[in-house]
C-alpha positions as CSV (number, residue, x, y, z in Angstrom):
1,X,-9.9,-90.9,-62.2
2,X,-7.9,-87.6,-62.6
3,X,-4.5,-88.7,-62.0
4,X,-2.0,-91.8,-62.7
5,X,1.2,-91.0,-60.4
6,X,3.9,-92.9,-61.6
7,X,7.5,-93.6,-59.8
8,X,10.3,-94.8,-61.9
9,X,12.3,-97.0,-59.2
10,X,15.9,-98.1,-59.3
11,X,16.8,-101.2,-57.9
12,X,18.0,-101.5,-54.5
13,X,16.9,-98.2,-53.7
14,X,14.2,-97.2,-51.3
15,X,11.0,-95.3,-52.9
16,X,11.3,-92.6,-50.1
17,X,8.1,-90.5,-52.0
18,X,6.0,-92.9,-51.0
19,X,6.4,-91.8,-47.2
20,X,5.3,-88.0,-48.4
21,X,2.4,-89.5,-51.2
22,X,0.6,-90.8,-47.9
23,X,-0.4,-86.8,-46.7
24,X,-1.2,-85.6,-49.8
25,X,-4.2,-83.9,-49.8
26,X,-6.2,-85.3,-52.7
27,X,-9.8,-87.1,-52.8
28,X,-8.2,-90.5,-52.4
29,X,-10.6,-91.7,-55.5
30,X,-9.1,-89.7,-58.0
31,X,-5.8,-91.1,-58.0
32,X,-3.6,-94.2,-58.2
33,X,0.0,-94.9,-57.6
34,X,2.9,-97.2,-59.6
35,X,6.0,-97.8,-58.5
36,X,7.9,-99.9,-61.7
37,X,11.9,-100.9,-61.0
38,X,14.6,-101.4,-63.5
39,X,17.7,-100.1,-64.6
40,X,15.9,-98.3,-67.6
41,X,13.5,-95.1,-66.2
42,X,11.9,-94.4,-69.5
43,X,10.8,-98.0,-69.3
44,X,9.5,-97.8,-65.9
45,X,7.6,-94.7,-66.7
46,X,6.2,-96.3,-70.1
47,X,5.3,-99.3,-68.4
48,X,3.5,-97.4,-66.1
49,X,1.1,-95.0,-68.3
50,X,0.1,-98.3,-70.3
51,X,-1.4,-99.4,-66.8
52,X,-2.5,-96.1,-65.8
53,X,-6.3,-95.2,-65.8
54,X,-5.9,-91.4,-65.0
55,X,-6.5,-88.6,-67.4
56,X,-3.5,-86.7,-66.3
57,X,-0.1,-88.8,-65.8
58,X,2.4,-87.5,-62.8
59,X,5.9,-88.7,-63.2
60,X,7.5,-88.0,-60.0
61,X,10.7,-89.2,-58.8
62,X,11.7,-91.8,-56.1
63,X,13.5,-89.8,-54.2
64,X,12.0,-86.7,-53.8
65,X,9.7,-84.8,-51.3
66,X,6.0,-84.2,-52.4
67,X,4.5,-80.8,-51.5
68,X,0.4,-82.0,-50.6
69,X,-0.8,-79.7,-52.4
70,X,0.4,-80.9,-55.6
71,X,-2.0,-83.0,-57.5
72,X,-4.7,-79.6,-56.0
73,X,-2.6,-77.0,-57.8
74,X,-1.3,-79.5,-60.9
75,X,-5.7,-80.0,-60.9
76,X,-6.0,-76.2,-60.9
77,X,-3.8,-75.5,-63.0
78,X,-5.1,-77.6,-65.8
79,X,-8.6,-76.7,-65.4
80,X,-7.6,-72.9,-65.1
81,X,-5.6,-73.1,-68.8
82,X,-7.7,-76.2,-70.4
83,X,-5.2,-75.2,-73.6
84,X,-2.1,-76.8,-71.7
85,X,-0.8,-80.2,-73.0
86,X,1.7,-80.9,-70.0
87,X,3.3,-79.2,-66.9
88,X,5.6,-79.0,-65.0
89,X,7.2,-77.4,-61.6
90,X,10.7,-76.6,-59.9
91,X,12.5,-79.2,-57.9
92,X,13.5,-77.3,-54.7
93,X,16.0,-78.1,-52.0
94,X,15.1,-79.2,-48.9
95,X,15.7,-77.6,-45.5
96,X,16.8,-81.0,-44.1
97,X,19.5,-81.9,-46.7
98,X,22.8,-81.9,-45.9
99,X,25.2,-78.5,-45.7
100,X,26.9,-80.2,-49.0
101,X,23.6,-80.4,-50.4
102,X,22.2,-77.2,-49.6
103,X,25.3,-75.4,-51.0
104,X,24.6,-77.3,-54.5
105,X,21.2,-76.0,-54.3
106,X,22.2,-72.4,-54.2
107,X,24.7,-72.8,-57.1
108,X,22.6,-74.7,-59.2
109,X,19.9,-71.9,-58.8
110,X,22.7,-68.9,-60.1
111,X,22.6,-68.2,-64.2
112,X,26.6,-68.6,-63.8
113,X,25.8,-72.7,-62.9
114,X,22.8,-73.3,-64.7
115,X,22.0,-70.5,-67.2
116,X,18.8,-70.8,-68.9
117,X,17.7,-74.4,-66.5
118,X,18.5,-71.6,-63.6
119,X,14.2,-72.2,-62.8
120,X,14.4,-75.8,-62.5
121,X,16.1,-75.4,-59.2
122,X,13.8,-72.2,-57.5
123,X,10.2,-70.9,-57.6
124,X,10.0,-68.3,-61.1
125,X,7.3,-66.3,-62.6
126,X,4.4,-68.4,-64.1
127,X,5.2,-69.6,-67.7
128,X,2.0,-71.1,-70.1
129,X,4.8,-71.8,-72.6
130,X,7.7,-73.6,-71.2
131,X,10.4,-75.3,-72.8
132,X,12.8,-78.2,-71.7
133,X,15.0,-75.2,-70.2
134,X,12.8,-74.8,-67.3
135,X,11.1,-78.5,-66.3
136,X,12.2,-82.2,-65.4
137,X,10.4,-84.9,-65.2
138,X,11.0,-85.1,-61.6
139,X,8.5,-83.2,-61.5
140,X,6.0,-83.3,-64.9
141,X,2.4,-83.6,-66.0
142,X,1.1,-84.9,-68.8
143,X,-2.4,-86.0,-70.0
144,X,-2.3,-89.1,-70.8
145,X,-4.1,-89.0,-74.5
146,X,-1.2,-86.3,-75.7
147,X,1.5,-88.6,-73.9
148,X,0.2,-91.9,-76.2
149,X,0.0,-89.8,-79.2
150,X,4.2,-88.7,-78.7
151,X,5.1,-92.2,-78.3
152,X,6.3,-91.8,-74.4
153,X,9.5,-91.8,-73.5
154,X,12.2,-93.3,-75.8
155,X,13.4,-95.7,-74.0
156,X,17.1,-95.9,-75.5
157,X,18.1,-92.8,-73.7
158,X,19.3,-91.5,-70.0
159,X,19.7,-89.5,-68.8
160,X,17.8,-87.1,-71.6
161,X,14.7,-88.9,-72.1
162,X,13.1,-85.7,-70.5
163,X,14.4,-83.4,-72.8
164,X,13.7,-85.5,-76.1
165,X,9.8,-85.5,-74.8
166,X,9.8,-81.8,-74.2
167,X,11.3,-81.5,-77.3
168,X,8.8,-83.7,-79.0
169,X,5.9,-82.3,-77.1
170,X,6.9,-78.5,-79.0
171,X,7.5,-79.8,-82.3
172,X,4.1,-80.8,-82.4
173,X,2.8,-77.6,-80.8
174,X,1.3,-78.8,-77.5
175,X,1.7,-76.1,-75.2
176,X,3.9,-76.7,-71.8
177,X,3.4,-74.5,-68.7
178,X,6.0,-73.7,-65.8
179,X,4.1,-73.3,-62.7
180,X,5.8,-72.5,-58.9
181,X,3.6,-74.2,-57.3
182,X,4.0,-77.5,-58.5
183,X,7.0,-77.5,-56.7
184,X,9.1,-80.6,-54.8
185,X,11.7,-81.3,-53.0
186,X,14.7,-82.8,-54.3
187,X,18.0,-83.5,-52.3
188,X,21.1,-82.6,-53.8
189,X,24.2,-85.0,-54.8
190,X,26.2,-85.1,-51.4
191,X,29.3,-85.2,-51.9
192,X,31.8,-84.2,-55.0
193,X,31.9,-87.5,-57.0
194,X,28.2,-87.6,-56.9
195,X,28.2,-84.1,-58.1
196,X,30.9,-84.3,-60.9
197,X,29.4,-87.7,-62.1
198,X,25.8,-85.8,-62.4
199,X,26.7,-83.1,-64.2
200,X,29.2,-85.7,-66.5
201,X,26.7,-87.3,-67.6
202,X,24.2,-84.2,-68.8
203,X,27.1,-83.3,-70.9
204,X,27.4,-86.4,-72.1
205,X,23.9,-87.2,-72.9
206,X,23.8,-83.6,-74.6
207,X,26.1,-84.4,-77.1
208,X,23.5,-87.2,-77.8
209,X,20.3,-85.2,-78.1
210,X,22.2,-82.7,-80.6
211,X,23.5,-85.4,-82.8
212,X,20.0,-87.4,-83.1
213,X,17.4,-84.3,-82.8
214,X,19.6,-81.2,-84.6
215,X,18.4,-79.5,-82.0
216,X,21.4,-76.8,-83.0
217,X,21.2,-76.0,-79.4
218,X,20.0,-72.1,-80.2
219,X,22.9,-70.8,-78.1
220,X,26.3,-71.4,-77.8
221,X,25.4,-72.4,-74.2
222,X,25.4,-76.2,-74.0
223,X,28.9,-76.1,-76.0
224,X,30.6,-73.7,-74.1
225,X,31.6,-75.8,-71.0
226,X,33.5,-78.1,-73.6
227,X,35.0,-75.3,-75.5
228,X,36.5,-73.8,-71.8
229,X,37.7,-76.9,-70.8
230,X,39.6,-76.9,-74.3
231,X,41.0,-73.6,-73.7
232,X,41.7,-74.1,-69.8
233,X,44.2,-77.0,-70.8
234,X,45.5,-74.7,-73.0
235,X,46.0,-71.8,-71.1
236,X,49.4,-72.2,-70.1
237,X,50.5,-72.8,-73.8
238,X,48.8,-70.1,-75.5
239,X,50.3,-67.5,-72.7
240,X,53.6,-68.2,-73.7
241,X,52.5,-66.7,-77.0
242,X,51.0,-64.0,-74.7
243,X,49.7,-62.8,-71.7
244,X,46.1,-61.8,-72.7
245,X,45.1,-65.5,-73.1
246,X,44.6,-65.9,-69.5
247,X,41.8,-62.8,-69.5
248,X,39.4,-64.6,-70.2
249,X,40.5,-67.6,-67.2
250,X,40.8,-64.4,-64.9
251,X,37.4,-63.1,-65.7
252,X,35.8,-66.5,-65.5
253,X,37.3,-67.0,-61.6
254,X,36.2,-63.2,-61.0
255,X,32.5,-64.0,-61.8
256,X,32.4,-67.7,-59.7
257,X,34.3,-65.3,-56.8
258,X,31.5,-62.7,-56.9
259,X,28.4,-65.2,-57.0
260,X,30.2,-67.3,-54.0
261,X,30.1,-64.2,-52.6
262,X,26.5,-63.5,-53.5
263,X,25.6,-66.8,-52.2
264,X,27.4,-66.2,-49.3
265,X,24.8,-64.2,-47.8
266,X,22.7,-67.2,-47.4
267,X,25.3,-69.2,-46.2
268,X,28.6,-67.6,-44.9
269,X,30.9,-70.5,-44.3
270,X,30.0,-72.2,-47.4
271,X,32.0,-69.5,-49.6
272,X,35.1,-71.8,-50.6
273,X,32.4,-74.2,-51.3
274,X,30.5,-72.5,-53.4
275,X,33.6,-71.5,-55.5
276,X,34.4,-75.9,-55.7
277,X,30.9,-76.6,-56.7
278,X,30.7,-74.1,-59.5
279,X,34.2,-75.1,-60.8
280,X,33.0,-78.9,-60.7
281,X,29.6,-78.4,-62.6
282,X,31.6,-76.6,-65.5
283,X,34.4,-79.1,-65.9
284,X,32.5,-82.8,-65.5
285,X,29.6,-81.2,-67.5
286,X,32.1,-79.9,-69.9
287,X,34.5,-83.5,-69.9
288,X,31.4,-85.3,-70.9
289,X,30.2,-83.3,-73.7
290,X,33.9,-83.7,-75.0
291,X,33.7,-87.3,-74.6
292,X,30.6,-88.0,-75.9
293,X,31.8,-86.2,-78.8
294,X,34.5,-88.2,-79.5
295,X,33.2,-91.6,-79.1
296,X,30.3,-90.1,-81.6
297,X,27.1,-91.2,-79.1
């Protein structure tokens, strides 16, 4: 059997990607299906490659569209660069979701929102040696020999569990590939408390994976949302001592104005949106990282 497809459920929620697994177009032999529910994903996902008699183990997510020619391409793909460890694809947003939704999409796909995860969220150029920057386990491919050998998931962490496997997966050299065309479709939070409470808790769990792994973060990327919400609260202080503090604030609103306008393009009335979205994704990302921080997780 080529493939073990494996769902990490969360109770009380429907597994919608079952309705789309039904059309994909795959000999119907050379794959299986688990669906495992609890709280804990990295548990359900572990759970399921100890069961799983496929070479290659898909982790896809509950709630997410499946393109039908996935497990063709994911095959393809593997067989094309036999080198490759593990793979992955971006999670793109659907044309049904909601405008909300669709105006997330867009913003999550800008550098501005995103920076270097920017191709999780839209179709890039093919990449044989990814990093965690660009795939989620959403979306991700694995065979099933390197995934045992890594230990699977670590089962103390979400979210995150994605990146410490990535992670893992490099430090031991096994080569990770980007492709477009394992793509899915993935709604988008739907409303601004789902959003905020998202992009809370990567901050959160970031703080996390640089304490444990010293992953020294390469960039000053991951920190800076914490270090601007620092100065933001600060702003009105530091301008008493003078005005040039609040350059920087002024610059920062001039670059989310010009990619709401950007984005705009696509979707007119969505501008004031955009500029909401952008704002929120800093600050709750940003509010996390802080707090994680200070109760030392």
């Amino acid at each position: 059997m080529k493939f073990s497809i494996i769902v990490a459920l969360e109770p009380g929620r429907d597994c919608k990607v079952l309705n789309s697994l039904k059309d994909i177009d795959y000999p119907k032999n050379q794959y299986e299906i688990f669906v495992v529910e609890s709280k804990n994903a990295s548990k359900n996902r572990n759970q399921g490659a100890k069961k799983a008699k496929g070479e290659i183990l898909a982790f896809i997510d509950d709630d997410c569209i499946i393109n039908k020619d996935l497990l063709k391409n994911a095959d393809n793909l593997f067989k094309n660069y036999p080198e490759l460890s593990a793979a992955g694809g971006p999670q793109l947003t659907p044309e049904d979701d909601s405008f909300f939704g669709k105006s997330v999409g867009l913003v999550m796909q800008t550098f501005l929102s995103s920076s270097l995860m920017a191709k999780r969220y839209k179709k890039s150029e093919l990449n044989l040696d990814a990093t965690e920057n660009e795939i989620t386990t959403a979306n991700f491919f694995i065979k099933k020999n390197i995934f045992n050998k890594i230990n699977g998931f670590d089962e103390n962490i979400w979210p995150g569990e994605d990146t410490k496997l990535f992670l893992e997966l490099k430090k031991n050299n096994y080569k990770i590939a980007y492709s477009p065309d394992l793509f899915i479709y993935h709604k988008r939070r739907q409303n601004f408390k789902a959003l905020i409470k998202q992009h809370y808790n990567y901050g959160y769990v970031m703080r996390y994976l640089n304490n444990r792994l010293s992953l020294n973060l390469k960039t000053v990327i991951f920190f800076s949302p914490a270090i601007w919400l620092i100065y933001t609260i600060l702003t009105p202080f530091l301008y008493l001592l003078n005005w040039i503090f609040i350059l920087p604030l002024t610059i920062y609103l001039v670059l989310v104005i010009i990619n709401s306008l950007y984005l705009s393009i696509k979707k007119p009335w969505a501008f004031p949106l955009f500029i909401l979205i952008f704002i929120a994704i800093h600050y709750s990302y940003g509010l996390g990282f802080l707090i994680g921080k200070l109760k030392n997780f």
